[in-house]
C-alpha positions in Angstrom: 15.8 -4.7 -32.3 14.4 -1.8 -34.3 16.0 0.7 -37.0 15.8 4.3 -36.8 17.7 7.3 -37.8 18.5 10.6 -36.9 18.8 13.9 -38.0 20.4 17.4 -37.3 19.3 19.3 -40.6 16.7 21.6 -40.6 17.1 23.6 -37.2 16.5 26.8 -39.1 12.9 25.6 -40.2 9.8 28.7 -39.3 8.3 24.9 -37.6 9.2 24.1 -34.0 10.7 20.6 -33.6 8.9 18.4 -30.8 10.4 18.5 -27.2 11.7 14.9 -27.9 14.3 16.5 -30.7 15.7 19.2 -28.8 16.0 16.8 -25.5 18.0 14.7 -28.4 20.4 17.4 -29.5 21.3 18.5 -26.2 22.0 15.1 -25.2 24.3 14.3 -27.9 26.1 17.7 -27.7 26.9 17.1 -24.0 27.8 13.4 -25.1 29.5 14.6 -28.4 31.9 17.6 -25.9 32.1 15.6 -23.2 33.5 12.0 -24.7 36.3 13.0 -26.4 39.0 11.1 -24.4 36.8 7.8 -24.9 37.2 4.4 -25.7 37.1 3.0 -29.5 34.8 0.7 -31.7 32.6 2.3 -34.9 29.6 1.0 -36.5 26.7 3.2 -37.9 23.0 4.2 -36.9 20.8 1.1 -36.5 18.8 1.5 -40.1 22.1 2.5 -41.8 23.0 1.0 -45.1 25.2 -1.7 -42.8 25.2 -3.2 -39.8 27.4 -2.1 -36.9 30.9 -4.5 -36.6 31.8 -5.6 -33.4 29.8 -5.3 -29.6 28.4 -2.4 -28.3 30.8 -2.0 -25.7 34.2 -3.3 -26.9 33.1 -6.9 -25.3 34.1 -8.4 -28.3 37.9 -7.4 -27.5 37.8 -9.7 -24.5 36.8 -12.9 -26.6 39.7 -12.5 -29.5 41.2 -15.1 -27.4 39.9 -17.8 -24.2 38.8 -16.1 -20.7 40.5 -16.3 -18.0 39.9 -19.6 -15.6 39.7 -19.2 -12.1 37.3 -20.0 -8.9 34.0 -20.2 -9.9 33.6 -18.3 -6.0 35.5 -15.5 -7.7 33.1 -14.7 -10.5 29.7 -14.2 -11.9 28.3 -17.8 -12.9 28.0 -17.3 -16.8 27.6 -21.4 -16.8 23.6 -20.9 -16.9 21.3 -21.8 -20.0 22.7 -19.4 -22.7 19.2 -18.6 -24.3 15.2 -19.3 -24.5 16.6 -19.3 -29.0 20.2 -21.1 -29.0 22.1 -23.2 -26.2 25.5 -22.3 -27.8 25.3 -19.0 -30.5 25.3 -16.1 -27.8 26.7 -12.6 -28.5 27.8 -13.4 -31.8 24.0 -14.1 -33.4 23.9 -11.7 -35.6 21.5 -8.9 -36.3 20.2 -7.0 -39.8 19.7 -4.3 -40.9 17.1 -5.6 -43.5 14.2 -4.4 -43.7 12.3 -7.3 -41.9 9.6 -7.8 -39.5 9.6 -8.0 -36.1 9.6 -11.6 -35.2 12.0 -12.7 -37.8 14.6 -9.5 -36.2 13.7 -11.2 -33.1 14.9 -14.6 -33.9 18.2 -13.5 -35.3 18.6 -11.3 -32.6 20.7 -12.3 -29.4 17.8 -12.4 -26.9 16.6 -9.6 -24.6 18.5 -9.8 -20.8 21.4 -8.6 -19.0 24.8 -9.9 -20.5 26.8 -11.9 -18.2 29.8 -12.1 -20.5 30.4 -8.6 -21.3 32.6 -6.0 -19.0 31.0 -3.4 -16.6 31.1 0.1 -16.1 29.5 2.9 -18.1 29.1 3.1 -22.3 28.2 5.9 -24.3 28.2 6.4 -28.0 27.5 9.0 -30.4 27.0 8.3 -34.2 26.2 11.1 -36.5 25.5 10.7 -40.6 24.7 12.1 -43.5 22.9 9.4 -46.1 21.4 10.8 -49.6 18.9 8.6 -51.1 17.5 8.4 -54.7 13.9 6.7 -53.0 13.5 7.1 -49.4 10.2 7.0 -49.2 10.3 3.4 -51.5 7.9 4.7 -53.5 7.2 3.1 -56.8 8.0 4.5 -60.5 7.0 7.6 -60.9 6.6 8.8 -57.3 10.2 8.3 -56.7 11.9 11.4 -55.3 15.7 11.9 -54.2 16.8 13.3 -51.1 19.2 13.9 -48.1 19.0 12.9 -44.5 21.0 13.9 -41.5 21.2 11.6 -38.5 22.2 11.8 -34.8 22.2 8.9 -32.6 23.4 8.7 -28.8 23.1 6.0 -26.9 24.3 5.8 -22.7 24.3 2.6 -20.7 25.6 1.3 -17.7 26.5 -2.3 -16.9 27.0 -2.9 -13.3 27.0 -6.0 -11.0 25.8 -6.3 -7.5 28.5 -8.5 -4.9 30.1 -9.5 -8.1 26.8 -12.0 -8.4 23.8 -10.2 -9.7 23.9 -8.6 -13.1 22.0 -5.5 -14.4 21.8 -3.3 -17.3 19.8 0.3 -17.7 19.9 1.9 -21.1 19.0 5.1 -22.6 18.9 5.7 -26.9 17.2 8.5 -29.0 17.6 8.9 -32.5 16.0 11.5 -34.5 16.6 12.1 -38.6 15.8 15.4 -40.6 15.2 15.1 -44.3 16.4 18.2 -46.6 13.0 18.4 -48.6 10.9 15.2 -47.5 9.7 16.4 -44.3 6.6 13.5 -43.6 9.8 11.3 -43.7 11.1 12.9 -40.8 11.3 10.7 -37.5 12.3 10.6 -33.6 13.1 7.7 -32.3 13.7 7.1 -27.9 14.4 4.2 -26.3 14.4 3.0 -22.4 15.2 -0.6 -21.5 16.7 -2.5 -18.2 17.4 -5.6 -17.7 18.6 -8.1 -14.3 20.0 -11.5 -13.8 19.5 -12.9 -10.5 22.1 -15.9 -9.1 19.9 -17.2 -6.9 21.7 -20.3 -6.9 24.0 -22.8 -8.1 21.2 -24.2 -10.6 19.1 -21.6 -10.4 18.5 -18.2 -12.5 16.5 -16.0 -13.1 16.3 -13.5 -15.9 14.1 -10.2 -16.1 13.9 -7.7 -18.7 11.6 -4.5 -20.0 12.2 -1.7 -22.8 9.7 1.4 -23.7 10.0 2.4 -27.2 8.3 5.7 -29.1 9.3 5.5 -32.7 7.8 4.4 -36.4 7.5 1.8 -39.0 10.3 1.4 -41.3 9.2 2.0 -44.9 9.2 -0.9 -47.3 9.8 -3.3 -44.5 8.0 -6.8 -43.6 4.4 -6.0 -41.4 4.5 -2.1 -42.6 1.6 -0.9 -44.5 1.7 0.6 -47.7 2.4 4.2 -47.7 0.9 7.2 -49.9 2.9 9.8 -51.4 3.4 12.8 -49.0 1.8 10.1 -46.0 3.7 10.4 -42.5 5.4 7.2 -41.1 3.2 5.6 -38.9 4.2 6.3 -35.4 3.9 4.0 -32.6 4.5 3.3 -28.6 5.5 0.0 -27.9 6.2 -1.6 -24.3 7.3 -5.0 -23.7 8.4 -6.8 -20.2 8.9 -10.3 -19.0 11.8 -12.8 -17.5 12.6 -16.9 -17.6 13.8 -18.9 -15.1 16.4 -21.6 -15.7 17.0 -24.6 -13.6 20.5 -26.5 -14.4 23.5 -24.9 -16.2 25.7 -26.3 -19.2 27.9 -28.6 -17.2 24.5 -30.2 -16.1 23.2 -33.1 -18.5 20.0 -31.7 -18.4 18.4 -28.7 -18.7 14.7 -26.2 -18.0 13.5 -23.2 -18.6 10.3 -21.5 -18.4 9.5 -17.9 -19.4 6.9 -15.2 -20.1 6.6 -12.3 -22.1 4.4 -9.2 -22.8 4.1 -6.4 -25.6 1.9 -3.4 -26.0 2.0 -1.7 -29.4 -0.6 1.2 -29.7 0.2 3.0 -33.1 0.0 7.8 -32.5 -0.9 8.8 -36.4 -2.6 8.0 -39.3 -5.9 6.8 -37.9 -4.0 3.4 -37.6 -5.9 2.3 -34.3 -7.0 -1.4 -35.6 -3.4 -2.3 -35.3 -3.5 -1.4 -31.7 -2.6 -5.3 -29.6 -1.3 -7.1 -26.9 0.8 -9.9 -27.0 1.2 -12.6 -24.2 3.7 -15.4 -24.7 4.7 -18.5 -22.7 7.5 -20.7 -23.5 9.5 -23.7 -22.1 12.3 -25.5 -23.1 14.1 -28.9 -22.2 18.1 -29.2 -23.3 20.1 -31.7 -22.9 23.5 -31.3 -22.9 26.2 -33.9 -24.5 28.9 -31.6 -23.5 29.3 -27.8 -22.4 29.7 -27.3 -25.9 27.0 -29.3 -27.8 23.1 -29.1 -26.2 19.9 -30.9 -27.8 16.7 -29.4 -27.2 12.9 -28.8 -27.4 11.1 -25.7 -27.2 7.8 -25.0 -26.8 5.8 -21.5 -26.9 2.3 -20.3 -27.3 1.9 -15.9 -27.8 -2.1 -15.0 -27.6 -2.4 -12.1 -29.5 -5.6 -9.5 -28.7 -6.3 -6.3 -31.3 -7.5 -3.1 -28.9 -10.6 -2.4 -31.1 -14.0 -4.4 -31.8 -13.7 -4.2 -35.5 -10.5 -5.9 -35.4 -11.6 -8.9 -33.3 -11.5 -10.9 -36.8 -7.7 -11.1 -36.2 -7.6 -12.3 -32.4 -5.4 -15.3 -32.5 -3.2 -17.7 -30.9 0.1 -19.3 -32.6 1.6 -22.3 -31.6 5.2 -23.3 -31.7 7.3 -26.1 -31.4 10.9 -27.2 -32.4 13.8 -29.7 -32.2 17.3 -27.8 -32.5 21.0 -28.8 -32.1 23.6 -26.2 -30.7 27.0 -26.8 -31.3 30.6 -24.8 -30.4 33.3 -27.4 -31.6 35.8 -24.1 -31.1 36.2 -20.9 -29.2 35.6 -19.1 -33.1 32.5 -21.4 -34.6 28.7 -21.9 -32.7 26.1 -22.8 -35.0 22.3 -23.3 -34.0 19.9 -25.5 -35.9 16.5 -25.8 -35.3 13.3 -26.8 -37.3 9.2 -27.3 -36.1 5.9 -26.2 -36.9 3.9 -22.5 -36.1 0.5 -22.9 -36.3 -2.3 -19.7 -36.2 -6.1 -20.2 -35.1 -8.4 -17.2 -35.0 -10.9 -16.7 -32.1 -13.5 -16.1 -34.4 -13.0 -18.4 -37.2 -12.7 -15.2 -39.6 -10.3 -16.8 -41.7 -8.8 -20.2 -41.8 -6.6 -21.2 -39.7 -2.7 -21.5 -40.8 0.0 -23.2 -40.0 3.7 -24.0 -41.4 7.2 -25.4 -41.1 9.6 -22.9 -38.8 13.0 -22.7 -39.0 16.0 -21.3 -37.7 20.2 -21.1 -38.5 22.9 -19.3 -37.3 26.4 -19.4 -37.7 29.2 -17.3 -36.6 32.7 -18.5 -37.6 36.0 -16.4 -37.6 38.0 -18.1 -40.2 41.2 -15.8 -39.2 41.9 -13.3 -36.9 40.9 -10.8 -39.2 37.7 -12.2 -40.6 34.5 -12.5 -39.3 31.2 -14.3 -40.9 27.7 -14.5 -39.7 25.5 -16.6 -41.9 21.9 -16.8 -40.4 17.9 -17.9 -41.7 14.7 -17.8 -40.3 11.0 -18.2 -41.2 8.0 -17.2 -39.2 4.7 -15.8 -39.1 4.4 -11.6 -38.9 1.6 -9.8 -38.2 -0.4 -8.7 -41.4 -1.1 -4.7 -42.2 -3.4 -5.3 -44.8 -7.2 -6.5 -44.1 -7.8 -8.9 -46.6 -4.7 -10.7 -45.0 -4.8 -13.1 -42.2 -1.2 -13.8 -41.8 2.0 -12.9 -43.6 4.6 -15.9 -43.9 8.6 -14.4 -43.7 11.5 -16.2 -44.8 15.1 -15.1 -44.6 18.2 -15.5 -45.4 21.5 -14.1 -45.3 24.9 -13.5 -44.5 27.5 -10.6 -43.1 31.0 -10.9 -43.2 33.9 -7.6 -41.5 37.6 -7.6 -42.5 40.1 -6.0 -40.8 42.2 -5.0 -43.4 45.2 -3.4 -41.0 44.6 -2.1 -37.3 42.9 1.0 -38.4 40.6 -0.2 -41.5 37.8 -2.3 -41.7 35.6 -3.5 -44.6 32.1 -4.8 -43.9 29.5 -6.7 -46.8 26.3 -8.1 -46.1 23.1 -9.8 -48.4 19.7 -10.5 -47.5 17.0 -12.4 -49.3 13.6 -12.2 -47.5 10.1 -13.9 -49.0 7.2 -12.7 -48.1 3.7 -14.3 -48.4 1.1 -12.5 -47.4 -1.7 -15.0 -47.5 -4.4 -14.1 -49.6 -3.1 -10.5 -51.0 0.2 -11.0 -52.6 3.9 -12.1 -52.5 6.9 -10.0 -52.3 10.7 -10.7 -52.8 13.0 -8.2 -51.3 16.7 -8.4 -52.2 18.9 -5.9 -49.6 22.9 -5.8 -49.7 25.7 -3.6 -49.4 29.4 -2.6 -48.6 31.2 -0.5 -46.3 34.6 0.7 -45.2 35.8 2.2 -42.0 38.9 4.0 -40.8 39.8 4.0 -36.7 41.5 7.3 -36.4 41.9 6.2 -32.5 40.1 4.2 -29.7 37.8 6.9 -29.6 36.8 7.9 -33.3 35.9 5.9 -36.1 35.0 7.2 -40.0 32.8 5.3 -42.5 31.3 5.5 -46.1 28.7 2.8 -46.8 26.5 1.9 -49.7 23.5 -0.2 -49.6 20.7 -1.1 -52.4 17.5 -2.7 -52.0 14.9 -4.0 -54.1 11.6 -5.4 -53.6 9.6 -7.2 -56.3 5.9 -8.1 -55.6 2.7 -9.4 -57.3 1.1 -6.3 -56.8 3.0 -3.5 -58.5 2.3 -0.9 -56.1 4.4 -2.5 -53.5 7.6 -3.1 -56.0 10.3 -0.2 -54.9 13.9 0.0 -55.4 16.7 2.3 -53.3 20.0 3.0 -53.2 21.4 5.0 -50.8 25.1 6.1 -49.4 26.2 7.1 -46.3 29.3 9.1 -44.4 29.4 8.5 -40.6 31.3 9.6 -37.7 31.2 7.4 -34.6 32.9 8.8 -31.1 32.6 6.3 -28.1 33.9 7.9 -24.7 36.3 5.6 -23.0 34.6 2.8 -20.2 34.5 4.2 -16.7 35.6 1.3 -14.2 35.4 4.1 -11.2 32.8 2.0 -9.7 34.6 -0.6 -7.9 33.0 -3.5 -9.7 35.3 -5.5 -11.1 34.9 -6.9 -15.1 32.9 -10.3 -15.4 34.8 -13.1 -16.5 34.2 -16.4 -17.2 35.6 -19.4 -15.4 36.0 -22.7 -17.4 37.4 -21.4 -21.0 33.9 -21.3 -22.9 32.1 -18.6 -24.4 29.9 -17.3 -21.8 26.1 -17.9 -21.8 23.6 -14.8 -21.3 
């Protein structure tokens, strides 16, 4: 999952914005006069200081306490392996905001498909913010230059289910951000995805997914390259597809599945052609389940990756994975996923030595109270280097969120992240990112938030060493759920947290 911002500021510029923008703004001003009579839930603009609290769609109200039990004839089989990542820790794995790369975002993320345990109908958002930075371009010492930024995100998806069986998702996002002065920091952001689960039967599913993204690198974060002053971001087009089948479900002592993946990243701007690639992944995994609630398992994966251009052949390569895990839910508020293995990286060419390390991954979500929710999570992997002399880049994280709800209407969110960084060969980097927040739920509809964030990196070359704080007000409006469409919600059937 990627973070961009957004931007309103600016319209009165002699400079025409791109097609893109404008297509934004009217969207979010026909959202934004449209959606007032809307359903409730805050969070701020993926990229923001803090992460969002709570689902996208108010799914998160329906697992305060234990689904309804009834027929499993009556409702959509949610029983199914939960994920190709984590048997047990489903919706609640959390996601950052830090500024990490993309395979570690992917491994804390919940994984891509259509989400069996979360209701139907139509959900669309608007977010809007205004952020002032005192380094948003992360430069370092004396480059440093302050500045304002004024976001607009909306976001439409609908959630539907075919004979109360098959489950599908299509999605729509755009994001664009304006800066007061910095205008090479400016950025548009849009988003397409769609995904389907397929009951085929009893024991057998079958998950398919695809998302279209144009948008940019996130300064200062794992896998970007180092900027100039006064250099654009560098834009990209990335397109990914693929799907899993599952043979067996939780209640089944034993478990399969097999899946595939794809990803095209070709990068607009900045002569940055040589990180053109495709990725190609297979993976399988065997579980077996003690109980519904506590699965062992081996996974297995291979992702061939291919550069577009000749003079980046040197960095063709194929990683191996493989790892043992645990997932365990003792209660309806606690899932934790263990797992720990090797990723190895051998180049076509023999242009640098091959490399390979110990993998890990942790997450736990706990809600100690009602009111209190905690997501403690780690990960290390290998990213994708930006910088030549570099085969590899080695990521480690580690970090925890936590929300309060201090009464009905006000919320307090804090989060810390501590991510390594070895790029082998070059140099090593230490990047500290944390912050607070606090929200105010005016209704089910609108939400108000001021958050503050800081991050620091510290590296062994001091050109990449960068420190920013920034603060942010945000307005969040989130139309009410249409359930006009004769579907009825999904629900799960045997009193567990459903699986995706």
């Amino acid at each position: 999952m990627k973070h961009y911002r957004s931007g309103i500021a600016g319209w009165g510029r002699s400079d025409c914005r791109p097609a893109s923008t404008r297509l934004i703004i009217t969207l979010a001003l026909l959202l934004a006069l449209g959606g007032c009579a809307g359903s409730g839930g805050t969070g701020i603009p993926a990229g923001d200081p803090l992460p969002a609290a709570g689902s996208d769609d108010g799914a998160a109200e329906s697992q305060q306490g234990e689904p309804e039990t009834g027929d499993d004839t009556e409702y959509v089989d949610t029983l199914s392996l939960p994920t190709v990542a984590a048997p047990v820790v489903i919706g609640t794995a959390p996601q950052t905001t830090a500024p990490v790369g993309r395979n570690t975002q992917e491994a804390v993320s919940p994984p891509q498909g259509a989400q069996v345990n979360s209701n139907l109908g139509f959900f669309p958002s608007l977010t809007i913010s205004a952020t002032r930075r005192d380094n948003p371009a992360r430069e370092h010492g004396e480059d440093e230059q302050e500045d304002t930024s004024w976001s607009i995100v909306p976001v439409l998806k609908y959630r539907g289910a075919i004979r109360n069986r098959h489950v599908y998702e299509l999605g729509v996002s755009a994001a664009t951000e304006t800066f007061d002065e910095l205008e090479e920091l400016d950025s548009d952001t849009l988003n397409y995805n769609a995904a389907l689960r397929l009951d085929m039967t009893e024991k057998l599913k079958v998950d398919l997914y695809g998302n279209h993204a144009k948008s940019s690198d996130t300064r200062g974060a794992t896998g970007a390259r180092l900027l100039q002053p006064g250099e654009a971001n560098d834009e990209y087009e990335e397109t990914a597809f693929g799907g899993r089948v599952t043979l067996g479900r939780r209640t089944n002592p034993l478990q399969l599945v097999l899946g595939a993946q794809q990803g095209d990243l070709d990068f607009t701007n900045n002569n940055q052609d040589a990180r053109d690639r495709t990725d190609q992944r297979i993976h399988g995994g065997v579980y077996v389940n003690i109980s519904p609630r506590t699965s062992f398992f081996l996974n297995a994966g291979q992702t061939t990756i291919d550069y577009a251009e000749d003079g980046s052949a040197g960095f063709d390569s194929t990683n191996t994975d493989i790892n043992l895990g645990v997932g365990w839910e003792p209660s309806y508020t606690t899932s934790l996923l263990l797992q720990a293995g090797t990723i190895e990286k051998s180049y076509d060419t023999h242009s640098f030595d091959d490399q390979d390390t110990n993998s890990y991954l942790g997450k736990l979500s706990w809600l100690p109270t009602e009111f209190t929710s905690l997501n403690m999570y780690t990960s290390r992997t290998f990213e994708e280097t930006t910088d030549r002399s570099s085969p590899v880049t080695v990521s480690d994280l580690v970090g925890l969120s936590m929300d309060h709800a201090f009464t009905d209407s006000i919320r307090g969110q804090v989060y810390f992240n501590l991510i390594d960084d070895d790029l082998v060969n070059v140099r090593q980097d230490e990047t500290t990112d944390y912050g607070v927040g606090l929200f105010y739920d005016f209704n089910r509809y609108l939400s108000l938030g001021a958050s503050w964030s800081r991050t620091d990196r510290s590296s062994t070359d001091p050109a990449a060493d960068y420190d920013s704080d920034a603060f942010s007000i945000t307005a969040s409006i989130k139309p009410a759920r249409s359930r006009d469409f004769g579907e009825p919600e999904i629900q799960t059937s045997d009193g567990l947290r459903s699986a995706q």
